[in-house]
PyMOL commands that place a pseudoatom at each C-alpha (Angstrom):
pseudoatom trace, name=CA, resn=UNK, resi=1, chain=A, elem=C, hetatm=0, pos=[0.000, 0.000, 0.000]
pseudoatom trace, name=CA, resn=UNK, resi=2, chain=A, elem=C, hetatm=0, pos=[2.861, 2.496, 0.533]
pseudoatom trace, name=CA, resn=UNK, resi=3, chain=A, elem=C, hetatm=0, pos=[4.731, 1.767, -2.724]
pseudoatom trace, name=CA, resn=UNK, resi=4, chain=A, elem=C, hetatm=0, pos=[1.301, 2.764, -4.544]
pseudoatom trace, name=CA, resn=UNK, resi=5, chain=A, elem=C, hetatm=0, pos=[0.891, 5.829, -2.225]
pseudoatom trace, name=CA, resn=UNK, resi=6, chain=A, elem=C, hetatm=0, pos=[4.475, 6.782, -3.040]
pseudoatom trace, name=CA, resn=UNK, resi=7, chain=A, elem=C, hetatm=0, pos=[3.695, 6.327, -6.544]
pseudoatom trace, name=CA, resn=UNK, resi=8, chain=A, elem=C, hetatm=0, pos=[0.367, 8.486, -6.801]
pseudoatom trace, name=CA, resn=UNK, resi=9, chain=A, elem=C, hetatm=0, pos=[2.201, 11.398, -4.967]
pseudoatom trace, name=CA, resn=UNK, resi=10, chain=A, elem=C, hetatm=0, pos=[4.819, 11.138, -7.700]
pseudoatom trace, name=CA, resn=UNK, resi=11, chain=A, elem=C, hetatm=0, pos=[2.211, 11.120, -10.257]
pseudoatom trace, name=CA, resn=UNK, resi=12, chain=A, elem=C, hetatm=0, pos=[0.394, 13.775, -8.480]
pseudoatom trace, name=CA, resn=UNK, resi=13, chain=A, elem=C, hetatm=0, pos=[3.451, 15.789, -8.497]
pseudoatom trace, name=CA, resn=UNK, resi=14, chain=A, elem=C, hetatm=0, pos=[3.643, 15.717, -12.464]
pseudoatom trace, name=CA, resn=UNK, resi=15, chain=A, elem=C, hetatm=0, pos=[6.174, 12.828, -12.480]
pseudoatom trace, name=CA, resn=UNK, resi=16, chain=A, elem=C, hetatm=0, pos=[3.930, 9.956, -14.273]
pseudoatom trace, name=CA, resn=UNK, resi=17, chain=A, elem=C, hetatm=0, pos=[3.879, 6.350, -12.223]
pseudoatom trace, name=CA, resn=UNK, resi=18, chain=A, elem=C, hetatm=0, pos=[3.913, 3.093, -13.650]
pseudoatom trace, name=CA, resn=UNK, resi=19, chain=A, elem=C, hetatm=0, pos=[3.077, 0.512, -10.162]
pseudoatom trace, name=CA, resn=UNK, resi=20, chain=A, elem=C, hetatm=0, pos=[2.126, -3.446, -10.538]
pseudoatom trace, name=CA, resn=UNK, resi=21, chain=A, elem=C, hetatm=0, pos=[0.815, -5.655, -8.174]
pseudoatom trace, name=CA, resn=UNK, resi=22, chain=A, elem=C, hetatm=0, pos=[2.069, -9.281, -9.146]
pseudoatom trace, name=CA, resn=UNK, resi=23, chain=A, elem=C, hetatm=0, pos=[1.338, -12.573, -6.842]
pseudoatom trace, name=CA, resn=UNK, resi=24, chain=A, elem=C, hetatm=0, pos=[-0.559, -15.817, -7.111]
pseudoatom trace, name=CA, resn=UNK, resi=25, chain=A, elem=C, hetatm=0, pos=[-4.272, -15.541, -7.325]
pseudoatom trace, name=CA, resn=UNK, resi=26, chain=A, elem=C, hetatm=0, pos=[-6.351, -15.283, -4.224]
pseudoatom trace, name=CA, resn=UNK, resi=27, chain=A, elem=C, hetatm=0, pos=[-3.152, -13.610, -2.071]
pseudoatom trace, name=CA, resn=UNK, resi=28, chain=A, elem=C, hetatm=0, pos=[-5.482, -10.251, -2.194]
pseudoatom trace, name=CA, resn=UNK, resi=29, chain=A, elem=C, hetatm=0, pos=[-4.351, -8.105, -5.310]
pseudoatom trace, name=CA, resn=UNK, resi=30, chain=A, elem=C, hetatm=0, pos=[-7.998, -7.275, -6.145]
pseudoatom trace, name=CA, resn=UNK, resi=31, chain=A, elem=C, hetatm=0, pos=[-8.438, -6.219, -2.067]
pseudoatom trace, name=CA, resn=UNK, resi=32, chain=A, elem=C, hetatm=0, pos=[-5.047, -3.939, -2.232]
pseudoatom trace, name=CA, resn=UNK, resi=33, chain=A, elem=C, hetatm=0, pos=[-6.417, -2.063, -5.381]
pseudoatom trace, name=CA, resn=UNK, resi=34, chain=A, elem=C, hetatm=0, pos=[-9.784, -1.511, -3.835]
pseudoatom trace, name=CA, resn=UNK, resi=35, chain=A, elem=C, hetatm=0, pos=[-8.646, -0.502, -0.494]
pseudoatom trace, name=CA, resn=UNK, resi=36, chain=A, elem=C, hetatm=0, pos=[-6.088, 2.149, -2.636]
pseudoatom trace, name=CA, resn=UNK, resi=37, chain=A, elem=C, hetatm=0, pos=[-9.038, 3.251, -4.610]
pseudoatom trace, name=CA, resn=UNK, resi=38, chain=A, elem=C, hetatm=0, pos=[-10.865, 4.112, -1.374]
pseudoatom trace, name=CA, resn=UNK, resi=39, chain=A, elem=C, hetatm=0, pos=[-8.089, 6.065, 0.259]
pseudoatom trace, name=CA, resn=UNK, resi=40, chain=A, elem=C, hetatm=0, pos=[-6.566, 7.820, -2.862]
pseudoatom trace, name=CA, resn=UNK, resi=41, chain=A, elem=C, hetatm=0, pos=[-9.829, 8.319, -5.124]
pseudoatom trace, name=CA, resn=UNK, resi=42, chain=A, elem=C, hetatm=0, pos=[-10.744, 11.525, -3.825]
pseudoatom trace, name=CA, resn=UNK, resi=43, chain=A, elem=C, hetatm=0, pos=[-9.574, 14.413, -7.025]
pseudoatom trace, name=CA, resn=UNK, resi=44, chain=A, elem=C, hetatm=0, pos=[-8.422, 11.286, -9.179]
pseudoatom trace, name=CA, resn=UNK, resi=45, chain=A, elem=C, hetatm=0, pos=[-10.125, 10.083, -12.060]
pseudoatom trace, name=CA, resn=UNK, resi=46, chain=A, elem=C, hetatm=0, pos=[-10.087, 6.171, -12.228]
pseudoatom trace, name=CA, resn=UNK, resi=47, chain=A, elem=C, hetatm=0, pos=[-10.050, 4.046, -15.113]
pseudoatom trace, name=CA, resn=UNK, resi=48, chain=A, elem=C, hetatm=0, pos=[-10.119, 0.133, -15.095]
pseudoatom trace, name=CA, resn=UNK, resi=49, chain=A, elem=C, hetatm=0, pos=[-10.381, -2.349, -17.287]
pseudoatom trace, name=CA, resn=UNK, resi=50, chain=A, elem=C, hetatm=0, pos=[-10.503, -6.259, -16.392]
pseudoatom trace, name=CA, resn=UNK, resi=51, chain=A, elem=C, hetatm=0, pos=[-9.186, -9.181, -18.713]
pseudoatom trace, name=CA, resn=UNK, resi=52, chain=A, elem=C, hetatm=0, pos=[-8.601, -13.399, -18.411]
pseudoatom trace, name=CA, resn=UNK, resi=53, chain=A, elem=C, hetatm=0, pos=[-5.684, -13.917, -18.652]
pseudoatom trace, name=CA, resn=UNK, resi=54, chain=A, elem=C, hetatm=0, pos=[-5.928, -16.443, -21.532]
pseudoatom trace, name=CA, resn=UNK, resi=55, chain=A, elem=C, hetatm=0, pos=[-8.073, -16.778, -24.322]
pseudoatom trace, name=CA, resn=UNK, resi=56, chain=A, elem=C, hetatm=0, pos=[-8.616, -13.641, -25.529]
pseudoatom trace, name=CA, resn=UNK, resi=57, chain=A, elem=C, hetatm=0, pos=[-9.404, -12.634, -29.209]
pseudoatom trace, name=CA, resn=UNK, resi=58, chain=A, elem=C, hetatm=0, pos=[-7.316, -9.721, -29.025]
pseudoatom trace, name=CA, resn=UNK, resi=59, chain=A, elem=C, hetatm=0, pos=[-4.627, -8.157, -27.503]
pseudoatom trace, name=CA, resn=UNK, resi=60, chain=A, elem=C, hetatm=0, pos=[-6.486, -5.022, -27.158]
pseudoatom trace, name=CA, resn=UNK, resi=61, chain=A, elem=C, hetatm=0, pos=[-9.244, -5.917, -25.443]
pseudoatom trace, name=CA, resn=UNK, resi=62, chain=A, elem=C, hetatm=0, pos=[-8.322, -4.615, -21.856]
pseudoatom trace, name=CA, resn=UNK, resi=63, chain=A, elem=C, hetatm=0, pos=[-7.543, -1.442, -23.755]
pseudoatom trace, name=CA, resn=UNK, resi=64, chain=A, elem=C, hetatm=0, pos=[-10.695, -1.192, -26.008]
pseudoatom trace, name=CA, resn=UNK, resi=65, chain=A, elem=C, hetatm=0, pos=[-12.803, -1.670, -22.555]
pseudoatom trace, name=CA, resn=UNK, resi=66, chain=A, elem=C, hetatm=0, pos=[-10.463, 0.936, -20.252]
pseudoatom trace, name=CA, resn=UNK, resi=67, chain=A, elem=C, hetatm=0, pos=[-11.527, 3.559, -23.686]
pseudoatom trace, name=CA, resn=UNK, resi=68, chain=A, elem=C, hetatm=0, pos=[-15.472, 2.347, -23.102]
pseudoatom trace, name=CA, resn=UNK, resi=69, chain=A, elem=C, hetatm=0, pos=[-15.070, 3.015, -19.601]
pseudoatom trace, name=CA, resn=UNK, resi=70, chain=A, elem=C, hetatm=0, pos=[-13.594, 6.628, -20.143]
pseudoatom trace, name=CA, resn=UNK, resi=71, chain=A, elem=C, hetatm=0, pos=[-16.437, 7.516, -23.035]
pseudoatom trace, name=CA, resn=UNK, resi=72, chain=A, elem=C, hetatm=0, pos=[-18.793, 6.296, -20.782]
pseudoatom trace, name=CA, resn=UNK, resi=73, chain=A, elem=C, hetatm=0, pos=[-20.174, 4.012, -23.695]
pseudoatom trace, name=CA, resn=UNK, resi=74, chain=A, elem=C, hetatm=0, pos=[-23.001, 1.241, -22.979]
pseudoatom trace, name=CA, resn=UNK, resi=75, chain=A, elem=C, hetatm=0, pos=[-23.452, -1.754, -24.076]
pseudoatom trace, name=CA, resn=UNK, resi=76, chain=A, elem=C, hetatm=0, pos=[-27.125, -0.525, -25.200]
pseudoatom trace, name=CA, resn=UNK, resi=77, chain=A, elem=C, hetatm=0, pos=[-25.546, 2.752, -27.239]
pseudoatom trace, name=CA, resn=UNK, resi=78, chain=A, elem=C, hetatm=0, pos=[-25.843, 2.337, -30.807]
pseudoatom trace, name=CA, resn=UNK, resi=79, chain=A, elem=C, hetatm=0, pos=[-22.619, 3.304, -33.228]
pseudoatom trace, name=CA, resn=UNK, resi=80, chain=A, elem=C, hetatm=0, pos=[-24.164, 6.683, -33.527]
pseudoatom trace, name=CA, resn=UNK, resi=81, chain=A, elem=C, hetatm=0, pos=[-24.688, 7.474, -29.860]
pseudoatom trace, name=CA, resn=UNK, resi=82, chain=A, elem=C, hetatm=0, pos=[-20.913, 5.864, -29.396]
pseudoatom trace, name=CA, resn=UNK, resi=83, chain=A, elem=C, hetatm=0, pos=[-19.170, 8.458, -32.130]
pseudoatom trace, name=CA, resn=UNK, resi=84, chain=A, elem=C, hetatm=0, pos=[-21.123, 11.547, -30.570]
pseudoatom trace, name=CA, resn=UNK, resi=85, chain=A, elem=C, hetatm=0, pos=[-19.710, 10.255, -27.066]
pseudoatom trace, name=CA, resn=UNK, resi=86, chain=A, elem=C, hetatm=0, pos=[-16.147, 9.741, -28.388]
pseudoatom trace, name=CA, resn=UNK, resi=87, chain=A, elem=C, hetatm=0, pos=[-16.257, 13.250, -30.525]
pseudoatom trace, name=CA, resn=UNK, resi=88, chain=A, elem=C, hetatm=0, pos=[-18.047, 14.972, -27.829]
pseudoatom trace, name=CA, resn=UNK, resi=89, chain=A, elem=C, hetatm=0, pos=[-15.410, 13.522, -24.545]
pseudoatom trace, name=CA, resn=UNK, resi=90, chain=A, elem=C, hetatm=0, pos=[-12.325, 14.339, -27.450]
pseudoatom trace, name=CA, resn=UNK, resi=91, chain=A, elem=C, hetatm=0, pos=[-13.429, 17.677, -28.449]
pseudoatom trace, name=CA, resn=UNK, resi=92, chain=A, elem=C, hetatm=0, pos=[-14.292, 19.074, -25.062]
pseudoatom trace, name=CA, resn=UNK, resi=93, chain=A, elem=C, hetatm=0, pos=[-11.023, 17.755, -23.651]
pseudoatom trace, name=CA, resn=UNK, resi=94, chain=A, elem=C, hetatm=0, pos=[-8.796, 19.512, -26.399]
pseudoatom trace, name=CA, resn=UNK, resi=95, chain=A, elem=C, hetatm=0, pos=[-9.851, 20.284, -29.663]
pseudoatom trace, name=CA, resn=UNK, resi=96, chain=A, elem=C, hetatm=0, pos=[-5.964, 19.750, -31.133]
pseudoatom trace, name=CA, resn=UNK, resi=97, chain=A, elem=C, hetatm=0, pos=[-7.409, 15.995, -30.364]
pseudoatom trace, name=CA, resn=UNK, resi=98, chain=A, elem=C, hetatm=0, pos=[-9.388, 15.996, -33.249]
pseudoatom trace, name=CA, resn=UNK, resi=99, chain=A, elem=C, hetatm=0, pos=[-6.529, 14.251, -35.534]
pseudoatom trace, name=CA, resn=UNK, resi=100, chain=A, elem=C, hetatm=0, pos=[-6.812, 10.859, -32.973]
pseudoatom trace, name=CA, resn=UNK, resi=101, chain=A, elem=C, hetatm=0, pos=[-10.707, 10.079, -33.941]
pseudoatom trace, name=CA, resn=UNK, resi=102, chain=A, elem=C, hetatm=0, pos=[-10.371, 8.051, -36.933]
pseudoatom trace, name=CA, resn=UNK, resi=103, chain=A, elem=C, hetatm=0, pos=[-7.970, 5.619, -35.048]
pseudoatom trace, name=CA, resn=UNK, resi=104, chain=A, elem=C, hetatm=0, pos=[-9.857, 5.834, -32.441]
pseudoatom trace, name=CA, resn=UNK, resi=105, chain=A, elem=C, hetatm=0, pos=[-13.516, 4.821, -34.281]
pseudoatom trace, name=CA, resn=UNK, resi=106, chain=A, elem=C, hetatm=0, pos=[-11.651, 2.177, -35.984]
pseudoatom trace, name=CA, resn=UNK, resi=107, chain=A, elem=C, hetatm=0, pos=[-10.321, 0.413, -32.675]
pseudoatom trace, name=CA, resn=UNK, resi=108, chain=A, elem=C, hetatm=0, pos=[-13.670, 0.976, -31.489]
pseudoatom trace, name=CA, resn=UNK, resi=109, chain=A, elem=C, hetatm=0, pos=[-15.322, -0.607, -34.088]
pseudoatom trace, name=CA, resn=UNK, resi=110, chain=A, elem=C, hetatm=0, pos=[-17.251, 2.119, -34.477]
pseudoatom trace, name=CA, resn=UNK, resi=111, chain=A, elem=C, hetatm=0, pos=[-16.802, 3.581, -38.154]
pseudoatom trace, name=CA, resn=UNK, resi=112, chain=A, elem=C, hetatm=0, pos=[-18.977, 5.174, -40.612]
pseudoatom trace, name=CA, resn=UNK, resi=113, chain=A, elem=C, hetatm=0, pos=[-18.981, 3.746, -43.700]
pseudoatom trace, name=CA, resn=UNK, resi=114, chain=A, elem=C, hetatm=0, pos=[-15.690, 2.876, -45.354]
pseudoatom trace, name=CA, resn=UNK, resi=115, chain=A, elem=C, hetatm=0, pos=[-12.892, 2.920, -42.788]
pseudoatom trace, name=CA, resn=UNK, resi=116, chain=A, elem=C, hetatm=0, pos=[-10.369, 5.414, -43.525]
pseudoatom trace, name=CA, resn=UNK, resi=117, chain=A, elem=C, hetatm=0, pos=[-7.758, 3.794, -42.091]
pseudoatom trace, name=CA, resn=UNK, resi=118, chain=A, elem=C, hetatm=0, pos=[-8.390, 0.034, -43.552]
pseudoatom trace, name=CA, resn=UNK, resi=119, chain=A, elem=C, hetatm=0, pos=[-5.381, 0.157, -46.529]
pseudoatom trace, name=CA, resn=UNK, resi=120, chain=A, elem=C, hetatm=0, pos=[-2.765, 1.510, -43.718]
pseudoatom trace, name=CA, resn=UNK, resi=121, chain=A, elem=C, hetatm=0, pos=[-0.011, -0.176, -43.151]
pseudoatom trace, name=CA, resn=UNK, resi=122, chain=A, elem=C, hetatm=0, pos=[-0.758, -2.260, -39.610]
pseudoatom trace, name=CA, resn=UNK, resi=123, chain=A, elem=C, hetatm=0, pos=[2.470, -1.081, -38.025]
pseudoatom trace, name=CA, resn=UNK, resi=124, chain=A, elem=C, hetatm=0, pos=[1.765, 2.163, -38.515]
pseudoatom trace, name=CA, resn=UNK, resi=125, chain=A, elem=C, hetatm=0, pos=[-2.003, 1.819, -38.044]
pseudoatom trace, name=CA, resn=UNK, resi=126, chain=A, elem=C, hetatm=0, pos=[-1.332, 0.297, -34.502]
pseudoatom trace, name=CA, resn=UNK, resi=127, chain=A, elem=C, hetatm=0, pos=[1.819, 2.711, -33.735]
pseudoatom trace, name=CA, resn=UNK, resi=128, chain=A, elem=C, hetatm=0, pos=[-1.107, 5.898, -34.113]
pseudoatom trace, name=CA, resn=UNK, resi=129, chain=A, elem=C, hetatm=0, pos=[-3.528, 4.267, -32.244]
pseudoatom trace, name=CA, resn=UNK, resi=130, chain=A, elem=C, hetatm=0, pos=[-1.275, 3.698, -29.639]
pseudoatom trace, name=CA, resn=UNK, resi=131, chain=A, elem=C, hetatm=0, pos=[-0.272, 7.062, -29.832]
pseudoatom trace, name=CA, resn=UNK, resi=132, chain=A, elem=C, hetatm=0, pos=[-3.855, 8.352, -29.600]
pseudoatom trace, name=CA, resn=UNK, resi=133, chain=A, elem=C, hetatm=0, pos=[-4.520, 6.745, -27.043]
pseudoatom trace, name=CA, resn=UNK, resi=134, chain=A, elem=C, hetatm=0, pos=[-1.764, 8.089, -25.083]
pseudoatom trace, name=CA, resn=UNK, resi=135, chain=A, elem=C, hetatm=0, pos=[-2.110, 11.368, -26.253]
pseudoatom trace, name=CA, resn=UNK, resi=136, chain=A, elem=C, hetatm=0, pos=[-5.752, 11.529, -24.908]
pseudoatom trace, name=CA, resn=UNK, resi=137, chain=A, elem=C, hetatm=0, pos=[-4.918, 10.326, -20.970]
pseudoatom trace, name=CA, resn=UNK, resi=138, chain=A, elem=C, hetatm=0, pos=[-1.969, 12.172, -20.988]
pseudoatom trace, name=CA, resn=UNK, resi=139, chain=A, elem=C, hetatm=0, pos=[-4.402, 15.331, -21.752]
pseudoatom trace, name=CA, resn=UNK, resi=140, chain=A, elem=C, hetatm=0, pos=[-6.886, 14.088, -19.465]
pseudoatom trace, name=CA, resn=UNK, resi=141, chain=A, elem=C, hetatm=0, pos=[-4.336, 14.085, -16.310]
pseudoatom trace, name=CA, resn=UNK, resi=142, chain=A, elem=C, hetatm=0, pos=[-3.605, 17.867, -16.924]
pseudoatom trace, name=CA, resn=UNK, resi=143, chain=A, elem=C, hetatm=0, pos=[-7.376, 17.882, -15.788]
pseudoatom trace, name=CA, resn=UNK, resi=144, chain=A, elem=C, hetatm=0, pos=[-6.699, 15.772, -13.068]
pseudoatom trace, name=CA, resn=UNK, resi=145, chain=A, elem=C, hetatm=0, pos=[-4.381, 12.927, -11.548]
pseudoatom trace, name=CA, resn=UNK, resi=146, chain=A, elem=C, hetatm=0, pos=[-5.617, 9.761, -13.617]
pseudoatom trace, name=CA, resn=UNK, resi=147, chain=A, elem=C, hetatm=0, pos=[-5.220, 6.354, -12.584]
pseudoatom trace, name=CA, resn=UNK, resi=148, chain=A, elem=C, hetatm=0, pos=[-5.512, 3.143, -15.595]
pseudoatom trace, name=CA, resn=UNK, resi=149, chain=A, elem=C, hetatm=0, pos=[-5.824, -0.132, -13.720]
pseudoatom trace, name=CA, resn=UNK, resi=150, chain=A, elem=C, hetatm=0, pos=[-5.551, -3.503, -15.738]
pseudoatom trace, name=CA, resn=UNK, resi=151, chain=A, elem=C, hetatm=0, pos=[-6.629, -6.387, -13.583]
pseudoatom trace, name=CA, resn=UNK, resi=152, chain=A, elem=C, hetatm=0, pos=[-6.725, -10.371, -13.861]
pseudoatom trace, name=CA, resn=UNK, resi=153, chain=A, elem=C, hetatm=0, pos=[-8.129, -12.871, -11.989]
for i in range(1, 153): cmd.bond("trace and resi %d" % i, "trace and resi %d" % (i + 1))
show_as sticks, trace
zoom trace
């Protein structure tokens, strides 16, 4: 519990944090993170995401869901309702963000129409994306301290 309270005054400070909690399952990883949520939420925004840790379709998964989370997209929204909610959160947040929608409809799944991005080379598709991605929560924690949590079972 200290090393993560070390590591959100760091990040608090401007100095960004990367902390992970690795052990066997059931040793009370899930239990640390929620007892640091409740005594370091207040002024922070959370964001988790939750994956197996075999299986999965996708390497992006944990990441597509932590980007649900932050639009605040449900499962009920329809593609439209999802793009305003992307544009909308992107726009507000910093309109220089405009450039990351494309890649960021297309890991979505949400595009209209043809995808703009489908004849791109994948290295560079996924190297944009990333950067996107990155680009957006680093602009979010000038707003505030941010926290992205990636949890297994």
């Amino acid at each position: 519990m200290e090393a993560l309270k070390r590591a959100a005054d760091q990040a608090k400070g401007g100095r960004g944090q990367v902390a992970a909690a690795m052990a066997e399952p059931g040793v009370g990883k899930s239990r640390l993170f929620f007892e640091f949520k409740a005594s370091s939420q207040s002024g922070w925004m959370v964001l988790e995401t939750f994956s197996i840790s075999h299986g999965t379709a996708s390497a992006y998964l944990p990441v597509i869901d932590l980007l649900r989370n932050y639009f605040r997209i449900a499962s009920e929204d329809d593609e439209r309702t999802r793009r305003e909610k992307v544009t909308g959160r992107v726009v507000a947040l910093d309109r220089s963000l405009e450039d990351t929608l494309p890649y960021l409809f297309s890991l979505l799944g949400i595009v209209e129409g043809d995808d703009p991005l489908a004849q791109m080379d994948g290295q560079v598709k996924r190297r944009r994306t990333l950067d996107a991605i990155k680009r957006i929560l680093l602009r979010e924690s000038l707003n505030q301290p941010t926290i992205e949590a990636h949890r297994r079972p």
